[in-house]
C-alpha positions in Angstrom: -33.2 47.1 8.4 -34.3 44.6 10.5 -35.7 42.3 8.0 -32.0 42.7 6.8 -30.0 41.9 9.7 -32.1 39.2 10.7 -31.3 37.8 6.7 -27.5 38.2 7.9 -27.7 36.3 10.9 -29.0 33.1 9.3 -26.6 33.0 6.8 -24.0 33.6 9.6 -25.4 30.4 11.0 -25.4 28.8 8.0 -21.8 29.4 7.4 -20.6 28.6 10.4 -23.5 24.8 10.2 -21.5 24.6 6.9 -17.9 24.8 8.3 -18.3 22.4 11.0 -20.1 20.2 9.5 -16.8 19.9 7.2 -13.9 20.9 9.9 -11.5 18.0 10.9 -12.5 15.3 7.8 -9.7 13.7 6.3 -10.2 12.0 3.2 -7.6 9.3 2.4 -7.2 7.0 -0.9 -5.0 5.3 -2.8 -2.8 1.7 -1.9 -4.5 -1.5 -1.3 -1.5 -2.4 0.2 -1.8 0.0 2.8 -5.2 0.1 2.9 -5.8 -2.2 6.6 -3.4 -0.5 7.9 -4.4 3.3 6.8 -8.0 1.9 8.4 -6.0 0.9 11.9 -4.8 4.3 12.1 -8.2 6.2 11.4 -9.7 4.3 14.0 -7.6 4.6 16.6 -7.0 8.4 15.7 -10.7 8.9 15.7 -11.4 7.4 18.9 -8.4 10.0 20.1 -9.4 13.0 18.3 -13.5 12.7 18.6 -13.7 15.9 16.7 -11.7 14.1 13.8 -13.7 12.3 11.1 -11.3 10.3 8.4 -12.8 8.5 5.9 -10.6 5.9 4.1 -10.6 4.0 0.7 -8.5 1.7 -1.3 -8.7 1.3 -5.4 -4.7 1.7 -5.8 -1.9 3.6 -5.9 -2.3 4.8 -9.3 -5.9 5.7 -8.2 -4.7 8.0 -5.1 -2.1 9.9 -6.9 -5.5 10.5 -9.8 -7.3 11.9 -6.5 -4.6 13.7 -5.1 -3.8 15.7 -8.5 -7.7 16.2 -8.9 -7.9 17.3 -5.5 -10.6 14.9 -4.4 -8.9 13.4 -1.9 -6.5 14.9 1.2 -4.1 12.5 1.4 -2.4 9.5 -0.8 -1.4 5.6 0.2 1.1 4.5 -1.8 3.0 1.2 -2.3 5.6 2.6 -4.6 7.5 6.2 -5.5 5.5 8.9 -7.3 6.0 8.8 -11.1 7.4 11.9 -13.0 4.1 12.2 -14.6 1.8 12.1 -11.5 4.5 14.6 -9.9 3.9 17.0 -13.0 0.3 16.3 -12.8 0.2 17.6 -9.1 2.2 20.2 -9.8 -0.1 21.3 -12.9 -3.2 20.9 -10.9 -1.8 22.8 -7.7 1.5 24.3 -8.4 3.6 22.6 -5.6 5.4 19.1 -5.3 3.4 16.6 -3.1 5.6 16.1 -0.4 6.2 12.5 0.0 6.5 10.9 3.7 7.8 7.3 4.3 5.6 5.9 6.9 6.3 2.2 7.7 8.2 -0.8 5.8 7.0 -3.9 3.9 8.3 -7.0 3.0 7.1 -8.5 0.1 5.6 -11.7 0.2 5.5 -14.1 -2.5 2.1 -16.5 -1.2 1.6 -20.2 -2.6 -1.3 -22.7 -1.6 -0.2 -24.0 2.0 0.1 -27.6 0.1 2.9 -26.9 -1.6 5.7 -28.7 0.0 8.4 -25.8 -1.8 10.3 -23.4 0.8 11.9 -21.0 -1.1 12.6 -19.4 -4.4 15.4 -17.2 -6.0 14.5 -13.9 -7.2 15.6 -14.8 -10.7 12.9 -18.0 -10.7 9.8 -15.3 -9.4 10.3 -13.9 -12.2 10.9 -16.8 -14.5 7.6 -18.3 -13.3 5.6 -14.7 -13.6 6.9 -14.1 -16.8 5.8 -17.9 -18.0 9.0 -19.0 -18.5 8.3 -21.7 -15.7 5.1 -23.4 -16.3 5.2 -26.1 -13.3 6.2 -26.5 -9.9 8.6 -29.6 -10.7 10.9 -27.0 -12.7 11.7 -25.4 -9.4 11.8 -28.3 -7.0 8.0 -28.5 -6.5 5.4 -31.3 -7.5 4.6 -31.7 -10.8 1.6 -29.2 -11.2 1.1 -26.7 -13.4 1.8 -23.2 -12.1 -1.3 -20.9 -11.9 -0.8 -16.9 -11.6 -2.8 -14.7 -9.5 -1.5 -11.0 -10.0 -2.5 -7.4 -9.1 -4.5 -4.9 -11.6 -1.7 -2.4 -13.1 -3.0 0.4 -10.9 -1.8 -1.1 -7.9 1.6 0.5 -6.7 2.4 -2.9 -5.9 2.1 -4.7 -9.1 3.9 -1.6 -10.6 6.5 -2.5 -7.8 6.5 -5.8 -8.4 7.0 -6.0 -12.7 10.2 -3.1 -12.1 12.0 -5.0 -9.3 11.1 -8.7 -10.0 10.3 -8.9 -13.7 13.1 -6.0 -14.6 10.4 -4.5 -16.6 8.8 -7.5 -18.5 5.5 -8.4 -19.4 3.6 -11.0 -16.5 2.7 -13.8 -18.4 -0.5 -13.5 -20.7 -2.3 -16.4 -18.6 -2.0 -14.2 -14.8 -4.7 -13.9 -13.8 -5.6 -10.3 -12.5 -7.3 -9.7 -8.8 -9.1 -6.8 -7.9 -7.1 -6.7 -4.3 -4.2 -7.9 -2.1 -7.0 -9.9 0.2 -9.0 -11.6 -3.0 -5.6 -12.1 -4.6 -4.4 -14.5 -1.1 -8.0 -16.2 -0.8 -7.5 -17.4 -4.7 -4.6 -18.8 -3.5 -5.4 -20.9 -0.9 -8.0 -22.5 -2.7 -6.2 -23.4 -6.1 -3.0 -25.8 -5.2 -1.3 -24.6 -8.1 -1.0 -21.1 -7.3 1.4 -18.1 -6.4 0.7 -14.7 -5.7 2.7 -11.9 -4.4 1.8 -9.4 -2.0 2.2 -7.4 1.4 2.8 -9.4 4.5 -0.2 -8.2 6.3 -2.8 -10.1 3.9 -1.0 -13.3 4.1 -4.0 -14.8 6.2 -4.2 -18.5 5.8 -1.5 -19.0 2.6 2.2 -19.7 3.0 5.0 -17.5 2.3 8.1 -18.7 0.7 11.8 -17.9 1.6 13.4 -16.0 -0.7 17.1 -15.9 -1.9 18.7 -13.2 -3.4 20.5 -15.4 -6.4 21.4 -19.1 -6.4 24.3 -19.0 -3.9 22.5 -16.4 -1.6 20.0 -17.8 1.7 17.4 -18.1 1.8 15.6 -14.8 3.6 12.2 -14.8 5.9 10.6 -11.6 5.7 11.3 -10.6 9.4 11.2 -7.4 10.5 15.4 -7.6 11.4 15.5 -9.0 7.7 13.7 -6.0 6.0 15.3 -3.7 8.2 18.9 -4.9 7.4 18.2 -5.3 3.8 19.0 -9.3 3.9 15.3 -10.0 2.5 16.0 -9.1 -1.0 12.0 -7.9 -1.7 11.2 -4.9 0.4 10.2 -1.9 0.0 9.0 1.7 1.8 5.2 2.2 2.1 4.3 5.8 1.5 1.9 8.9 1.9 2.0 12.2 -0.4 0.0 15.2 0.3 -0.4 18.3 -1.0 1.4 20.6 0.8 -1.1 23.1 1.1 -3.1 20.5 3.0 -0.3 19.2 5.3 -1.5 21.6 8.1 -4.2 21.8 11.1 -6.0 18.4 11.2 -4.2 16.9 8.2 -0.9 18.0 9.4 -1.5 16.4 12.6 -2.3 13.3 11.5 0.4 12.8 9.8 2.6 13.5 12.7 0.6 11.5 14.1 1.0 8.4 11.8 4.9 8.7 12.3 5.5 9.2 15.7 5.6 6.2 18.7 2.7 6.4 18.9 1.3 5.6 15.6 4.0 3.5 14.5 3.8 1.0 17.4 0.3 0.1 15.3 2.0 -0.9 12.0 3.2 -4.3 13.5 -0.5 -4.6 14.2 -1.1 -5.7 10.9 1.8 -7.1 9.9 4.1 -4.1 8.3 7.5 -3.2 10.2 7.6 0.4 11.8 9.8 3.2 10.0 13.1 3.6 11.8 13.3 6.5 14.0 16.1 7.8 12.0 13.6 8.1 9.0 10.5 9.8 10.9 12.0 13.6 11.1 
């Protein structure tokens, strides 16, 4: 009997070595996009919560709505809306809709080398240009140089974003050439004089960002906070997390209260995103 409690006890301890040595880790995955941000909030969560461990990682949208529908991952960034599909998929894999949150806003950016003497651009010629309709710079105003591509891989919420709301659905141009992230996809810009790129405001860096018009007799928009806000800057969008709600209790559950209270939106500006409006954080 006593050989037998004693076997008891250890696994007791065991159990309970196991359970803390897992209680209050988040995992979080998905969005490039979001992905400096989503690494602002850990850390200043963590330092907060000491008893909080949140491990964060990028790869795409697409790739955190794979995660959250194979249940590998707590938590999804997303630059875009959840498909039908990955909806069905969740709700196949654990029989509930992922509950979408809205937790900051984005503007856009479309990034050219800082040599390029061109200001702005019409909606209608970003997509002219990332279609490969225009070839050179001089067809929109611009030196004569020939217009190089930099685009995002087609898991990124953002390129998805991007080809539906810019390209109204059509193919980038064959010549684009693909970058594995937001941060490599500005960096390629800088260095080649030729080229555009499109992107979040936070990972604009070193590059320029071009004004942006709505059509030809629109202004042309900065993408300010007021202008995203107000809906003037004619490329913004909202900047999500989905969860499985199941999860969205205890330390996940407070994190993302967390993430969209005062107190962790006053960190979005941080890295260049715009905080969600009060209205939008119930």
């Amino acid at each position: 009997m006593k050989q037998l409690a004693k076997y008891f006890a250890l696994t007791a301890i065991a159990v309970a070595t196991s359970v803390n040595v897992w209680a209050g880790k988040i995992t979080v995955k998905g969005s490039d996009t979001l992905l400096i941000l989503a690494q602002k909030w850990a850390e200043v969560y963590m330092g907060q919560h000491t008893d909080v461990k949140i491990q964060v990682s990028g790869g795409g949208s697409g790739i955190g709505f794979a995660a959250l529908q194979n249940q590998t991952t707590d938590l999804c960034d997303a630059s875009r809306k959840a498909k039908a599909a990955e909806i069905a998929n969740c709700m196949k894999a654990f029989g509930k809709r992922p509950t979408e949150y809205k937790v900051a806003l984005d503007g856009l950016s479309v990034y050219v080398n800082p040599e390029n003497p061109l200001k702005e651009l019409t909606v209608a010629q970003v997509g002219d240009i990332f279609t490969g309709k225009i070839k050179n710079w001089k067809e929109v105003g611009g030196p004569d140089l020939p217009i190089t591509l930099y685009s995002r891989e087609n898991s990124s919420g953002t390129y998805e974003f991007f080809k539906e709301h810019i390209l109204k659905g059509k193919d980038f141009a064959a010549s684009a050439q693909t970058m594995p992230g937001t941060a490599a996809l500005v960096q390629a810009v800088t260095k080649d004089k030729g080229g555009i790129g499109y992107g979040g405001a936070a990972y604009g860096g070193s590059s320029k960002h071009l004004l942006i018009k709505a059509d030809d007799s629109s202004p042309a928009i900065e993408p300010t906070e007021e202008n995203i806000e107000n809906g003037t800057y004619p490329i913004w969008r909202y900047l999500y997390i989905y969860v499985n709600p199941a999860l969205d209790k205890g330390d996940v559950g407070a994190y993302l209260k967390w993430i969209r209270s005062d107190d962790g939106q006053k960190y979005v500006k941080d890295v260049g995103y715009f905080p969600l409006p009060a209205k939008l954080r119930q």
